[in-house]
N, CA, C and O of each residue as an XYZ file, in Angstrom:
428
protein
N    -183.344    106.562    -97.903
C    -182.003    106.111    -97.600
C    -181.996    105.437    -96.222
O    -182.298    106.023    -95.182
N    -181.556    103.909    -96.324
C    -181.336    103.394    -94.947
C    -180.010    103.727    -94.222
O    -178.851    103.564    -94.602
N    -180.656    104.397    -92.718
C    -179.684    104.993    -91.931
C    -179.028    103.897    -91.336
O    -179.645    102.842    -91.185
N    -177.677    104.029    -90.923
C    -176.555    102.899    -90.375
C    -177.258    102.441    -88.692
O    -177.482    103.342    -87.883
N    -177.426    101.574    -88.487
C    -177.231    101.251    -87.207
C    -175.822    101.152    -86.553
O    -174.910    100.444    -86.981
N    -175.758    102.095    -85.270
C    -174.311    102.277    -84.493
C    -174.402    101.351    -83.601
O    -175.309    101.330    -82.769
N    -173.298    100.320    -83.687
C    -173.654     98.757    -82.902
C    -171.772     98.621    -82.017
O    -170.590     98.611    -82.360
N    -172.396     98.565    -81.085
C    -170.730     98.622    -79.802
C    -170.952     97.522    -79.609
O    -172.050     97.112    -79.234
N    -169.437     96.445    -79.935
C    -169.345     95.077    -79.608
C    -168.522     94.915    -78.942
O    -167.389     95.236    -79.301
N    -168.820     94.199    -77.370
C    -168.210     93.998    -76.464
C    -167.917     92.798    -76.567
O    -168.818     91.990    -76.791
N    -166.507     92.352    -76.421
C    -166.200     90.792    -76.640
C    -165.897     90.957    -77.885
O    -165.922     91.814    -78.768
N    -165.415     89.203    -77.572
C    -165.190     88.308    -79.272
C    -166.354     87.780    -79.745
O    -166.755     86.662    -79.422
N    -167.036     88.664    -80.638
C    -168.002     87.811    -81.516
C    -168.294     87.717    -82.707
O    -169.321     88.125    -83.248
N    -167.119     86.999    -83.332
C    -167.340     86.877    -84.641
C    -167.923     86.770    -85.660
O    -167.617     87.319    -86.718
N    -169.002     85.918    -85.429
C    -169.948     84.656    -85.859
C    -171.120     86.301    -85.936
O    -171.351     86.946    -86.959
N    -171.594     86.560    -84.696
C    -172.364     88.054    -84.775
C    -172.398     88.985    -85.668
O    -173.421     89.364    -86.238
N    -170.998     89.518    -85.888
C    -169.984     90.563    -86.357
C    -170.726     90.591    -87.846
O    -171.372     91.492    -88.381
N    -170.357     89.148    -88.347
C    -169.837     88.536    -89.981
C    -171.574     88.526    -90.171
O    -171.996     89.286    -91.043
N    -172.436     87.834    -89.520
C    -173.731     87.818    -89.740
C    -174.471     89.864    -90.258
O    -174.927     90.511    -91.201
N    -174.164     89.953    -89.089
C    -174.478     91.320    -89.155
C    -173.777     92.370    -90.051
O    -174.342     93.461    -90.129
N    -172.613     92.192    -90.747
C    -172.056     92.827    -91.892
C    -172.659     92.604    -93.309
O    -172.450     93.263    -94.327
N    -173.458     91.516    -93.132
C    -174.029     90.850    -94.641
C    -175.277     91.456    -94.410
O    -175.862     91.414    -95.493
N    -175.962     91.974    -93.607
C    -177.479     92.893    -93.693
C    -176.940     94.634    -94.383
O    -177.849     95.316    -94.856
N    -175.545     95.206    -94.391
C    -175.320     96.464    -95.157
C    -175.763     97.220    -93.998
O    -175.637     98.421    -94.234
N    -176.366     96.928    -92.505
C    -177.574     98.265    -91.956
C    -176.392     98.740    -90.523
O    -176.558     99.582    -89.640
N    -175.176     97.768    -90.794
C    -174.279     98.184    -89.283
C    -173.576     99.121    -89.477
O    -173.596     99.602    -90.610
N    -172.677     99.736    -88.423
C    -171.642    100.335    -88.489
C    -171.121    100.097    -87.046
O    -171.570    100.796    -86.138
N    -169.989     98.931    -86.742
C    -169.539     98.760    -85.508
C    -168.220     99.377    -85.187
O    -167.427     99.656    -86.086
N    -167.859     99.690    -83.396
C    -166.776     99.802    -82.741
C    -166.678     98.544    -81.960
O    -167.687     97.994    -81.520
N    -165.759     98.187    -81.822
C    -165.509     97.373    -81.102
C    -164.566     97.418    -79.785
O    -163.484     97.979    -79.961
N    -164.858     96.836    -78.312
C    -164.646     96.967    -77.052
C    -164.250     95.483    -76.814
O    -164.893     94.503    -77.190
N    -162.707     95.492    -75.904
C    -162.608     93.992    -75.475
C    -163.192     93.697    -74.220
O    -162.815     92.749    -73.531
N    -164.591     94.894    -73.724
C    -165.102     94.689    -72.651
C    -165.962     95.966    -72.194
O    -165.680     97.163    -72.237
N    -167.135     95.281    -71.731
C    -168.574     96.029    -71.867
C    -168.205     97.475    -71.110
O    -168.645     98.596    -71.364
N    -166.958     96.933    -69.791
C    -166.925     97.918    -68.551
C    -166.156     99.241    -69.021
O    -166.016    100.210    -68.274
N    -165.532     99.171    -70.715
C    -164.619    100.116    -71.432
C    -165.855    101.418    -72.235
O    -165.500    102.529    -72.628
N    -167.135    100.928    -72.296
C    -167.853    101.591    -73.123
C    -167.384    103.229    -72.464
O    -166.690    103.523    -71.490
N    -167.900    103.838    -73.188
C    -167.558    105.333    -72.448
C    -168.926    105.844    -71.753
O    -169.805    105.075    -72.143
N    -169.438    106.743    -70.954
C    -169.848    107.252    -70.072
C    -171.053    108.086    -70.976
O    -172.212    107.838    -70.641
N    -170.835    109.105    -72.155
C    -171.824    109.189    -72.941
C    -171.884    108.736    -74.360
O    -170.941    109.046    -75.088
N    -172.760    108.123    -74.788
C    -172.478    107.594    -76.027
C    -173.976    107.706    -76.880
O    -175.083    108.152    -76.578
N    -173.523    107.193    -77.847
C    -174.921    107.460    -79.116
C    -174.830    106.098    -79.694
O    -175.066    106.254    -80.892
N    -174.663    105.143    -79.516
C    -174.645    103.573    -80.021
C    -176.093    103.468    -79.500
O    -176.642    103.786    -78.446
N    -176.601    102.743    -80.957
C    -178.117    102.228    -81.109
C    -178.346    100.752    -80.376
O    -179.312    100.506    -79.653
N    -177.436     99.950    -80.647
C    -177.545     99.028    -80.034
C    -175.975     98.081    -79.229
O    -174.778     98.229    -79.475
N    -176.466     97.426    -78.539
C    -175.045     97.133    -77.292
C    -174.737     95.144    -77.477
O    -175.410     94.203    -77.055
N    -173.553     95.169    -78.215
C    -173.329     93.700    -78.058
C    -172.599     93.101    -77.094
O    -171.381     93.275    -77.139
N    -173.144     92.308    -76.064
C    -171.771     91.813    -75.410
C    -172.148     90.557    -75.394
O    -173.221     90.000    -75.627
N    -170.242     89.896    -74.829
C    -170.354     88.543    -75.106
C    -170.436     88.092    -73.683
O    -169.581     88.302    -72.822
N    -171.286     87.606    -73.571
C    -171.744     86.639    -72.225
C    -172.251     85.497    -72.247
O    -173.473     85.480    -72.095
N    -171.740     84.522    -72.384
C    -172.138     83.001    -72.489
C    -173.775     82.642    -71.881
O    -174.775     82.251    -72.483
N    -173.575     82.921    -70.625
C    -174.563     82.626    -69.565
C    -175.824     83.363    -70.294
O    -176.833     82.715    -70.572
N    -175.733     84.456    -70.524
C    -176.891     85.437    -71.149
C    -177.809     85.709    -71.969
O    -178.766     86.483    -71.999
N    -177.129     84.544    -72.978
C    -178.059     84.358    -74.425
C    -178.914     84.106    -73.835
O    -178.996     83.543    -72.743
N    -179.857     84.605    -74.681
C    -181.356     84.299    -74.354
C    -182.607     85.180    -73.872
O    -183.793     85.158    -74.202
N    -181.699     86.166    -72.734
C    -182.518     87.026    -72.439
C    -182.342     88.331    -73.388
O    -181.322     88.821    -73.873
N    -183.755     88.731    -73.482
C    -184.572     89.725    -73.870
C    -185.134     90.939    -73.467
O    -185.828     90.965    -72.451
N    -184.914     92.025    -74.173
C    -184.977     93.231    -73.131
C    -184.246     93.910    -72.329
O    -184.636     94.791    -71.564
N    -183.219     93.541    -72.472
C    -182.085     94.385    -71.624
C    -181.674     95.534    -72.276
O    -181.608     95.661    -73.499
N    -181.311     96.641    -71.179
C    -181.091     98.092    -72.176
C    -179.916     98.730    -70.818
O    -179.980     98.485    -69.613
N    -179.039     99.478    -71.463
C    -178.068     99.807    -71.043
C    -178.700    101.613    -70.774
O    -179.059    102.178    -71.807
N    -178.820    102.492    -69.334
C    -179.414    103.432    -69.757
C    -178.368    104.540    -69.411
O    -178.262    104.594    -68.186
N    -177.643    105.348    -69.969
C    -176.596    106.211    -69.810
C    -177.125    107.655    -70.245
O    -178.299    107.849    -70.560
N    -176.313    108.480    -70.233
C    -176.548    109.698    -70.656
C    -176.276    110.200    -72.029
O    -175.050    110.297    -72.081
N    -176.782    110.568    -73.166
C    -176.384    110.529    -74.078
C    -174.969    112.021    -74.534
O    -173.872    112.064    -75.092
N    -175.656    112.719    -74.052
C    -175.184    113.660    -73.683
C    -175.518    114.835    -73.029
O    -176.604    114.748    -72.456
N    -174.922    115.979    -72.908
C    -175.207    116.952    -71.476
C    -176.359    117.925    -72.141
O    -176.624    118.910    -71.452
N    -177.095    117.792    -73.400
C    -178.269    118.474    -73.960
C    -179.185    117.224    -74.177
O    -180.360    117.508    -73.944
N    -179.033    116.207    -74.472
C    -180.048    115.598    -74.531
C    -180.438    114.464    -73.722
O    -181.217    113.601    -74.125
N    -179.842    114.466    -72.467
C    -179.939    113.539    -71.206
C    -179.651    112.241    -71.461
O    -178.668    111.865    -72.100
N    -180.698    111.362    -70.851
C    -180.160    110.190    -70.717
C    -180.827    109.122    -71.574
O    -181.995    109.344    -71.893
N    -180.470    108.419    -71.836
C    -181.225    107.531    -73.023
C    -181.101    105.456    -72.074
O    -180.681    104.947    -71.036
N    -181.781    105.051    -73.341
C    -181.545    103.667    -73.162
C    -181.494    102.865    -73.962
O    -182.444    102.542    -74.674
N    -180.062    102.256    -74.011
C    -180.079    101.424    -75.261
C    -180.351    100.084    -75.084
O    -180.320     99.520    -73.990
N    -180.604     99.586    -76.088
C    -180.831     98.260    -76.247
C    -179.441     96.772    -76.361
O    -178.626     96.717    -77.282
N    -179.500     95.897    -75.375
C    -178.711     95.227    -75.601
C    -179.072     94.178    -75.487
O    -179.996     93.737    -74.803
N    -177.927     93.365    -76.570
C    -178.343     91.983    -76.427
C    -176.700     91.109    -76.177
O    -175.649     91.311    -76.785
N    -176.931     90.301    -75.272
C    -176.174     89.017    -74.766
C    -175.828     88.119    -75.321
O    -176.781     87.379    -75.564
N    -174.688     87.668    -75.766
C    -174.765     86.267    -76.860
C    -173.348     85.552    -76.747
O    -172.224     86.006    -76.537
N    -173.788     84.357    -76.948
C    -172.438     83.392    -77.054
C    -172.214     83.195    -78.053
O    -173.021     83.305    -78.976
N    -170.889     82.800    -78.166
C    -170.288     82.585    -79.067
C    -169.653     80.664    -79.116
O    -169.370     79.817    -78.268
N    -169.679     80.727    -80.432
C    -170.387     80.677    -81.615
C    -172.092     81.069    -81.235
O    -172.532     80.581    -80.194
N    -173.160     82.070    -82.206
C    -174.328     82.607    -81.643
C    -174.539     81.258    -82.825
O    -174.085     80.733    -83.841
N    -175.926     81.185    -81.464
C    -176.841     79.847    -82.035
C    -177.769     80.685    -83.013
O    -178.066     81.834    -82.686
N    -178.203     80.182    -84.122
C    -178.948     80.286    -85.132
C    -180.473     81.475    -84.730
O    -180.721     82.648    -85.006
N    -181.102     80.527    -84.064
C    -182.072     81.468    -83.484
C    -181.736     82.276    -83.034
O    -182.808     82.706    -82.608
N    -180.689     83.276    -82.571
C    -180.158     84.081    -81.534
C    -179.817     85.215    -82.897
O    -180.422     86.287    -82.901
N    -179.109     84.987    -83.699
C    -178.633     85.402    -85.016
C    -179.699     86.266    -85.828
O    -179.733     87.450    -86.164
N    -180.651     85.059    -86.024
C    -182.115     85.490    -86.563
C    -183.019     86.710    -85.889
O    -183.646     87.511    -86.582
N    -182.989     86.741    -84.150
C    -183.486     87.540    -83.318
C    -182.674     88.924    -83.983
O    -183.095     89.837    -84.693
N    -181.613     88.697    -83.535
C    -180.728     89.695    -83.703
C    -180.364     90.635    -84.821
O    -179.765     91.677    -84.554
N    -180.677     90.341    -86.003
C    -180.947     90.497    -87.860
C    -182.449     91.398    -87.464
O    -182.467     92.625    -87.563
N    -183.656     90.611    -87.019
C    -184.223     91.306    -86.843
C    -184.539     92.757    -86.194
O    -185.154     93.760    -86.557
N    -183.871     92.395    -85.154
C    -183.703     94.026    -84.045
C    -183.112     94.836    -84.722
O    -183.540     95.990    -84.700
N    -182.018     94.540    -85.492
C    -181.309     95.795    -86.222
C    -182.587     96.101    -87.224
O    -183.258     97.121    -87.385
N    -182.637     94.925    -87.767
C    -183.665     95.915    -88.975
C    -184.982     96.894    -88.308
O    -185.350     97.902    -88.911
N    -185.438     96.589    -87.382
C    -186.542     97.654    -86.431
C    -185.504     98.897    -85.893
O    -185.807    100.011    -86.318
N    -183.818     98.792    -84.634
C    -183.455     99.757    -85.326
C    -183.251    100.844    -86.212
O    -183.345    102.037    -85.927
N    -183.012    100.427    -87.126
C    -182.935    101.135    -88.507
C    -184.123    101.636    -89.225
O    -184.213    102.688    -89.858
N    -185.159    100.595    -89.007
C    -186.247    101.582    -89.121
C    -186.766    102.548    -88.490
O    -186.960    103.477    -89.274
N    -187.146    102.831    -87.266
C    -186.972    103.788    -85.923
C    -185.859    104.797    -86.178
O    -186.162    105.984    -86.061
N    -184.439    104.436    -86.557
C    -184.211    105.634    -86.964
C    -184.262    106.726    -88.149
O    -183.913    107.906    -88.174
N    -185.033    105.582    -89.462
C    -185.006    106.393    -90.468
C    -186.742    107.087    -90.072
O    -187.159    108.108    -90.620
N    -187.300    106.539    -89.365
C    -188.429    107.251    -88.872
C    -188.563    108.659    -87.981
O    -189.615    109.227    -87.688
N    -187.235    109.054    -87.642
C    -186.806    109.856    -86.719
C    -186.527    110.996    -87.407
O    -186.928    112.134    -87.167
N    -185.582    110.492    -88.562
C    -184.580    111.714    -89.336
C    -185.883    112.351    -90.348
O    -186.827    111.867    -90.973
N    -185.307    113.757    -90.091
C    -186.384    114.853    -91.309
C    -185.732    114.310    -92.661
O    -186.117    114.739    -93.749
C-alpha cells in the first residue's frame, strides 16, 4: 500500500497543487505563508512560493518534530508560479522517492 505524502503549501500554487493531485501519492494543507507553518510538524515535504527560488535544490526546513522524537528535516522545494515544466517533473519525482522512503519505514 502506497503511503500518502504530507505536503504543506505555502503560497498560491496552483499549477503545483493540480500536477501533484494527478500522481494519487499527496495529501496537502495549505498556508498563505511559509512564516504560518507551526513550530512542530510531521509534513514530508515543504512547498513555497518564491519566484526568485526556483531552481534551487536541497533546501530542508529543520524543526522539531515533536517533544519524543526531536528534531527532523524536511525537505523543501521553491517554485514559481506558473511552475516551469522541468521544475514540475523534478518535483513528481521527489514525491515519488518520498513515498517510497516512507513506505520503506512503515512495519
Amino acid at each position: 500500500m502506497t503511503r500518502s505524502v504530507k505536503v504543506a503549501v505555502c503560497g498560491h500554487l496552483p499549477t503545483a497543487c493540480d500536477f501533484l493531485l494527478k500522481t494519487g501519492l499527496v495529501n496537502m494543507e495549505f498556508f498563505t505563508d511559509a512564516t504560518l507553518l507551526p513550530g512542530e510538524t510531521n509534513y514530508n515535504l515543504i512547498l513555497v512560493y518564491a519566484p526568485q527560488g526556483e531552481g534551487l535544490l536541497n533546501t530542508r526546513y529543520s524543526c522539531k518534530a515533536s517533544e519524543k522524537d526531536g528534531e527532523m528535516n524536511i525537505p523543501v522545494r521553491l517554485l514559481n508560479e506558473p511552475c516551469c515544466q522541468s521544475a514540475l517533473i523534478e518535483l513528481k519525482s521527489m514525491v515519488r522517492r518520498i513515498s517510497a522512503e516512507i513506505e520503506r519505514q512503515q512495519p
